[in-house]
C-alpha positions as CSV (number, residue, x, y, z in Angstrom):
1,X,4.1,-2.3,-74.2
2,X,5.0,-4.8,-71.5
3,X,8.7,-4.9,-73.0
4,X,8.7,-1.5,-73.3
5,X,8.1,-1.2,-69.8
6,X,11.2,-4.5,-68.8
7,X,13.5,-2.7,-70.9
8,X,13.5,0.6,-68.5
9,X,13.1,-1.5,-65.5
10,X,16.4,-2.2,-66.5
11,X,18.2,0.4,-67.6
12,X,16.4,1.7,-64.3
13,X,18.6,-0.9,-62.8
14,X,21.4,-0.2,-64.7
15,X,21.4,3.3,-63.7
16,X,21.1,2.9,-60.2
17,X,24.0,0.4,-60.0
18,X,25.8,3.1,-61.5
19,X,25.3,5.4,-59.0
20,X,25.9,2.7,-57.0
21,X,29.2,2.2,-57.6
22,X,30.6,5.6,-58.4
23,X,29.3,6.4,-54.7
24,X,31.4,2.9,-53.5
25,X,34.7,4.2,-55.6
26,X,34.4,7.9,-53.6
27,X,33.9,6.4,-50.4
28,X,36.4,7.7,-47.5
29,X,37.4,4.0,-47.1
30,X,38.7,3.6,-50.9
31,X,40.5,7.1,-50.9
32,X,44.2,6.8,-50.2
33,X,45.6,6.6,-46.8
34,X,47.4,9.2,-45.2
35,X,51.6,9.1,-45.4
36,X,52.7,8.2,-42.0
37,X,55.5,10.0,-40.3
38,X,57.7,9.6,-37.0
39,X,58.0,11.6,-34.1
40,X,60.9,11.2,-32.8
41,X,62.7,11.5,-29.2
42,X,66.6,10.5,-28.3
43,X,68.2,10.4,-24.7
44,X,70.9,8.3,-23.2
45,X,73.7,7.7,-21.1
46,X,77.6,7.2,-20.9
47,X,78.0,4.2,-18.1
48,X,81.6,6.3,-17.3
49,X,80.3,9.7,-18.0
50,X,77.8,12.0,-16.7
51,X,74.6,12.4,-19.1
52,X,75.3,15.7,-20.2
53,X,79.0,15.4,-21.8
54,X,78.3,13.2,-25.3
55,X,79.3,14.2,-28.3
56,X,76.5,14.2,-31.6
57,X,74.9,11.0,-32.1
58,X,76.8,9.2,-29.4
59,X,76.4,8.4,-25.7
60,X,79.7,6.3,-24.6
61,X,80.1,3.7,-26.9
62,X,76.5,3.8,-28.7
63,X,76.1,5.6,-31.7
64,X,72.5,6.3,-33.1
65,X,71.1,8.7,-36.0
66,X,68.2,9.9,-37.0
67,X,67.5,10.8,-40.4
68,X,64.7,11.7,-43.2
69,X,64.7,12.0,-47.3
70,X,61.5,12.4,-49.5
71,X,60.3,8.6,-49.1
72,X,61.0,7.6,-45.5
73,X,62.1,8.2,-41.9
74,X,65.3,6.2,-40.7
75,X,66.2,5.7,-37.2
76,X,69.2,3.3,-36.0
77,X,71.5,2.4,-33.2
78,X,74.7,0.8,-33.0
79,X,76.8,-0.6,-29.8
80,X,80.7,-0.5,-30.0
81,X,82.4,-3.3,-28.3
82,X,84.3,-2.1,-24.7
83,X,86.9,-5.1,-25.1
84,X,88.8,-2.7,-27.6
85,X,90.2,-0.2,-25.2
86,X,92.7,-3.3,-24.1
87,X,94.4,-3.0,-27.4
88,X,94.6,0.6,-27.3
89,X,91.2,1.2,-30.1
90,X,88.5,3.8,-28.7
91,X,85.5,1.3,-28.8
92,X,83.1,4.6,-29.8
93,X,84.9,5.3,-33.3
94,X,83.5,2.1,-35.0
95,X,79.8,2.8,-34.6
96,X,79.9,6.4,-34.5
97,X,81.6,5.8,-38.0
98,X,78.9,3.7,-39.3
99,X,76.0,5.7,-37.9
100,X,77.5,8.8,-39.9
101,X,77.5,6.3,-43.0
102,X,74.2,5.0,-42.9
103,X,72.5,8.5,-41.8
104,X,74.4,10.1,-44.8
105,X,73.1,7.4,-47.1
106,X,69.5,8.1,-46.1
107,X,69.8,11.4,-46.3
108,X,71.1,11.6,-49.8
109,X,68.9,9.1,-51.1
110,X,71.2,6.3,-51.7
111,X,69.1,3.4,-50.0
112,X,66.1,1.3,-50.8
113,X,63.6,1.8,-47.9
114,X,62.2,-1.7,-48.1
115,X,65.5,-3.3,-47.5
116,X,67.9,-1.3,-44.5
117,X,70.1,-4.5,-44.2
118,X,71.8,-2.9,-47.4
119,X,72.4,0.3,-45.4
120,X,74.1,-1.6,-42.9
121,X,75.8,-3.5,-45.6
122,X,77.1,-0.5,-47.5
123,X,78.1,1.4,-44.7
124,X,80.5,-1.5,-43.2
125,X,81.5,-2.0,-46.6
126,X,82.7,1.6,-46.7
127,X,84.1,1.4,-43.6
128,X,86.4,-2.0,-44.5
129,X,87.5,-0.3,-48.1
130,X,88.9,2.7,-46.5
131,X,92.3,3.3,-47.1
132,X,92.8,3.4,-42.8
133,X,90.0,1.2,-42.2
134,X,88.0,2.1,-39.0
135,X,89.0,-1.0,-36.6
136,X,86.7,-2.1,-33.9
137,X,83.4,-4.1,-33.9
138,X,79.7,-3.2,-33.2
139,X,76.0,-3.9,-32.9
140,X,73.5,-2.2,-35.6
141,X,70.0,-2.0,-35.8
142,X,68.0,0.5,-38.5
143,X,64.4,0.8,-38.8
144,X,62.9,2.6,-41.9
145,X,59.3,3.9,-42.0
146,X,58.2,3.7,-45.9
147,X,55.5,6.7,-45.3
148,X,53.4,6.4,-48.1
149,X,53.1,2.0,-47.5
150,X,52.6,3.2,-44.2
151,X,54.8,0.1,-43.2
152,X,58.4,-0.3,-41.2
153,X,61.1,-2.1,-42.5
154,X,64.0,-3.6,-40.4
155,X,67.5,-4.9,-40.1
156,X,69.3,-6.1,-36.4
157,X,72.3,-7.4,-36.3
158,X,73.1,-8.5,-32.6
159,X,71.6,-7.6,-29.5
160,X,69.9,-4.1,-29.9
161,X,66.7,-3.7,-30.7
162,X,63.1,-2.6,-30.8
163,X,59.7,-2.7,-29.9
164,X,56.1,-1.6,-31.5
165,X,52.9,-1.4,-28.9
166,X,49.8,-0.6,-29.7
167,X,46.8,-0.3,-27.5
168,X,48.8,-1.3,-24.7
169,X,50.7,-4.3,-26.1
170,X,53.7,-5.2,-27.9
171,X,53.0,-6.5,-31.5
172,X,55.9,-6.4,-33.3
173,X,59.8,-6.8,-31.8
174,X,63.2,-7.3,-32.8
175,X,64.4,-11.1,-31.9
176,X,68.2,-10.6,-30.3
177,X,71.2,-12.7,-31.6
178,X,73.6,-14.3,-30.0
179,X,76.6,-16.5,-30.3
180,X,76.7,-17.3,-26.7
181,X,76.0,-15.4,-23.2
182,X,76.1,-11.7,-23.6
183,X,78.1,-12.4,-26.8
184,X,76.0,-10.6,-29.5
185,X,76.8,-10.6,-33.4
186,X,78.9,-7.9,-34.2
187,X,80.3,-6.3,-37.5
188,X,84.1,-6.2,-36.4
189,X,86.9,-4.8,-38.7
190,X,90.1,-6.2,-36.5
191,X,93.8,-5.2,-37.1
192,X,95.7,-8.3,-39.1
193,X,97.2,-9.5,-36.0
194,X,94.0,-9.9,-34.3
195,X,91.7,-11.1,-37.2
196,X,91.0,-14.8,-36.1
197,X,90.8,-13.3,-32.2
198,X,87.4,-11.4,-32.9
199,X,83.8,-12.6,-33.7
200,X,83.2,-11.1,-37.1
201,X,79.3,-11.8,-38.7
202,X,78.5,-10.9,-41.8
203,X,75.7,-8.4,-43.2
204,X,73.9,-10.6,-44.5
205,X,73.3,-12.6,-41.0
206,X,70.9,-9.5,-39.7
207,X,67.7,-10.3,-39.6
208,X,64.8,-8.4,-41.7
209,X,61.2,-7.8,-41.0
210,X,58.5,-5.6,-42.5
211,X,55.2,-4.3,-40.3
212,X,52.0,-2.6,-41.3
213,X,52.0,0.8,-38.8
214,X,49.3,3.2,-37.7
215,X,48.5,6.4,-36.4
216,X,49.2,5.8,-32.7
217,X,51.8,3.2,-32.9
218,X,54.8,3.8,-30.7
219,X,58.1,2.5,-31.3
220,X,61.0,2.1,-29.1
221,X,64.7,1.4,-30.5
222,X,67.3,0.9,-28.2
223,X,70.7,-0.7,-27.5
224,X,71.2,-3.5,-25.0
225,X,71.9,-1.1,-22.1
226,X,68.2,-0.6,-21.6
227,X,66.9,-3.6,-22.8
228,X,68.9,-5.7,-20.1
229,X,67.8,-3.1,-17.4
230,X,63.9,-3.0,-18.3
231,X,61.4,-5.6,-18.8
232,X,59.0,-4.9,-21.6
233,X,56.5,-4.7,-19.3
234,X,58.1,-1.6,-17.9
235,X,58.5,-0.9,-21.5
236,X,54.8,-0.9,-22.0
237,X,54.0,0.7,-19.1
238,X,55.8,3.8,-19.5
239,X,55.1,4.7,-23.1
240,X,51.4,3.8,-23.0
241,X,50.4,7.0,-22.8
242,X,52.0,8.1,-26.3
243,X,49.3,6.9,-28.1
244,X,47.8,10.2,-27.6
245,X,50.2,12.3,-27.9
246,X,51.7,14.0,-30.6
247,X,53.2,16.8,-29.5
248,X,57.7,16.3,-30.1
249,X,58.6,17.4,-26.5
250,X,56.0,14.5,-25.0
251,X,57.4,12.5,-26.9
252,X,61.6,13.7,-26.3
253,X,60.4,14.0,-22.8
254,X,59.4,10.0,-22.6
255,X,62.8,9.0,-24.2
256,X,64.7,11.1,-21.5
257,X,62.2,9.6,-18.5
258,X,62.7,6.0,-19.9
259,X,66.8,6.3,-20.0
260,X,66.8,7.9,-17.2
261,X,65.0,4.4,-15.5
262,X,67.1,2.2,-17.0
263,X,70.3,4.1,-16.0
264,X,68.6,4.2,-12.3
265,X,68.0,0.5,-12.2
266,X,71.4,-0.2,-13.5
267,X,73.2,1.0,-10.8
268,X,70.9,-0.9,-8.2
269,X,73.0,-4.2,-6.7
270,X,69.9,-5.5,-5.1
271,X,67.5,-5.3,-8.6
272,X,67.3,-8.3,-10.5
273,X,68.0,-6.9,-14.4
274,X,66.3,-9.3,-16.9
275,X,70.4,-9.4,-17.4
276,X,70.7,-10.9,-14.2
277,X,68.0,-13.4,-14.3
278,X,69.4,-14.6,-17.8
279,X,72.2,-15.2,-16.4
280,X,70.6,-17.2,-14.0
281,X,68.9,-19.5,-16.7
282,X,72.3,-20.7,-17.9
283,X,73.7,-21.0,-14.3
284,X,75.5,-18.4,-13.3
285,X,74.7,-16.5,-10.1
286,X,73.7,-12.9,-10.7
287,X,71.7,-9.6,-9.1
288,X,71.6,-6.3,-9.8
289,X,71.6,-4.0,-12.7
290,X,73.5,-3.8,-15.9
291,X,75.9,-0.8,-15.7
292,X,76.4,0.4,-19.6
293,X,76.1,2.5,-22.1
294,X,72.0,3.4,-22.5
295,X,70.9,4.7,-25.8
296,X,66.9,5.3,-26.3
297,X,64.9,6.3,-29.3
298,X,61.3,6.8,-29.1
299,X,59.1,7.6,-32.3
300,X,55.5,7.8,-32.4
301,X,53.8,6.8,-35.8
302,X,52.2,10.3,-36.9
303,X,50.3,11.2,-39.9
304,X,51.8,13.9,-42.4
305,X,48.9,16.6,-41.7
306,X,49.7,16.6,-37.7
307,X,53.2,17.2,-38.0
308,X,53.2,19.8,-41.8
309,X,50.3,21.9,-41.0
């Protein structure tokens, strides 16, 4: 009798831990997480024209895109080089050509979201085996959002960048390369006679990160025009508020207001630019702003349900 009674003490037991478990396995925690989206907002400026009078995707000499397919959301920037109007080569073609390249490639489907340094690749390599290649040389930066890993993946190449904050802090950025003072790497495609006169950097030299994102997560891409008029604490402080807010004209709204500062600031001779005070560093006796071209993407990390309902 008394193993009759152990033996349903434990299948008892056994039960119960069956129960168990199945409850664990259709707990909210262990269900599958939500795709993430962006939310996105553009705005910039022409240092030689007025803010209105840009062409698509471009404001000056910037180029930017951004761009969706069934797996993930693609933002990017590039920043031609000025230095080619001396030889008679509009500085905007180059990466306004290569946006166009790397936007078309997202949208088709032709990329690998974990890796956007092959999207840069690819689109300078189709830019280098056209039969008139596109000569000049730019910046290019490209942040991809892989919704369903719920994670960002990068590629910079030069000085533009971008930022993530979260609760009020930055925690995740871009690291900017240069050769030397205000000398960034640059994809450059240079007429014959000039192709030893040029920095020229490979693909391969921009540098890749990945980041786990969340709902609330704000992301700021931009071109050196704004980064060497704002500190990221002016960063921070104007796009804090995003966090809660979801709504697409917020967020276009805080784009506009943050180009809009940095445009302000650039024209200032009596502000010292974090331009200015690097230049400072290495010796050379600076103030002011930065006058150039401003380009500004803002996206705020979104679940699907808030943005299909």
């Amino acid at each position: 009798m008394q193993s009759v009674a152990q033996y349903g003490r434990i299948v008892a037991r056994a039960i119960a831990a069956g129960i168990h478990n199945e409850f664990q396995l259709k707990s909210p925690y262990d269900r599958p997480k939500e795709p993430l989206h962006f939310v996105s907002g553009v705005s910039g400026f022409s240092k030689s024209l007025s803010k209105s009078n840009h062409s698509k995707w471009t404001f000056g000499d910037d180029a930017y895109f951004i761009s969706r397919n069934k797996v993930a959301d693609v933002i990017g920037v590039a920043d031609g080089v000025g230095g080619w109007r001396s030889y008679g080569i509009d500085p905007s073609t180059f990466p306004r050509t290569l946006m166009l390249a790397c936007e078309r490639m997202v949208r088709e489907g032709h990329f690998v979201p974990q890796s956007p340094a092959n999207i840069i690749a690819a689109g300078y390599s189709e830019m280098v085996e056209q039969k008139v290649p596109t000569l000049g040389s730019s910046t290019a930066c490209i942040v991809s959002l892989h919704r369903e890993e719920r994670t960002i993946y990068s590629a910079n190449l030069g000085d533009s960048g971008f930022l993530v904050i979260r609760d009020g802090e930055i925690v995740h950025r871009s690291t900017e390369q240069q050769h030397y003072f205000n000398a960034p790497y640059q994809l450059t495609v240079p007429p014959p006679s000039l192709d030893t006169q040029w920095l020229s950097d490979s693909p391969d030299m921009a540098e890749s990160s990945s980041f786990k994102v969340q709902d609330g997560d704000v992301l700021m891409l931009a071109t050196d025009g704004l980064f060497d008029n704002l500190s990221e604490d002016m960063i921070v402080r104007s796009l804090v508020a995003l966090h809660d807010q979801r709504d697409e004209e917020r967020i276009q709204h805080a784009a506009r207001n943050m180009a809009d500062y940095a445009y302000q600031l650039s024209l200032d001779p009596d502000y010292m630019s974090p331009f200015a005070l690097s230049a400072c560093d290495i010796g050379i006796n600076l103030s002011g702003g930065k006058p150039d071209d401003i380009t500004c993407i803002v996206a705020r990390v979104t679940p699907q349900s808030d943005i299909f309902m």
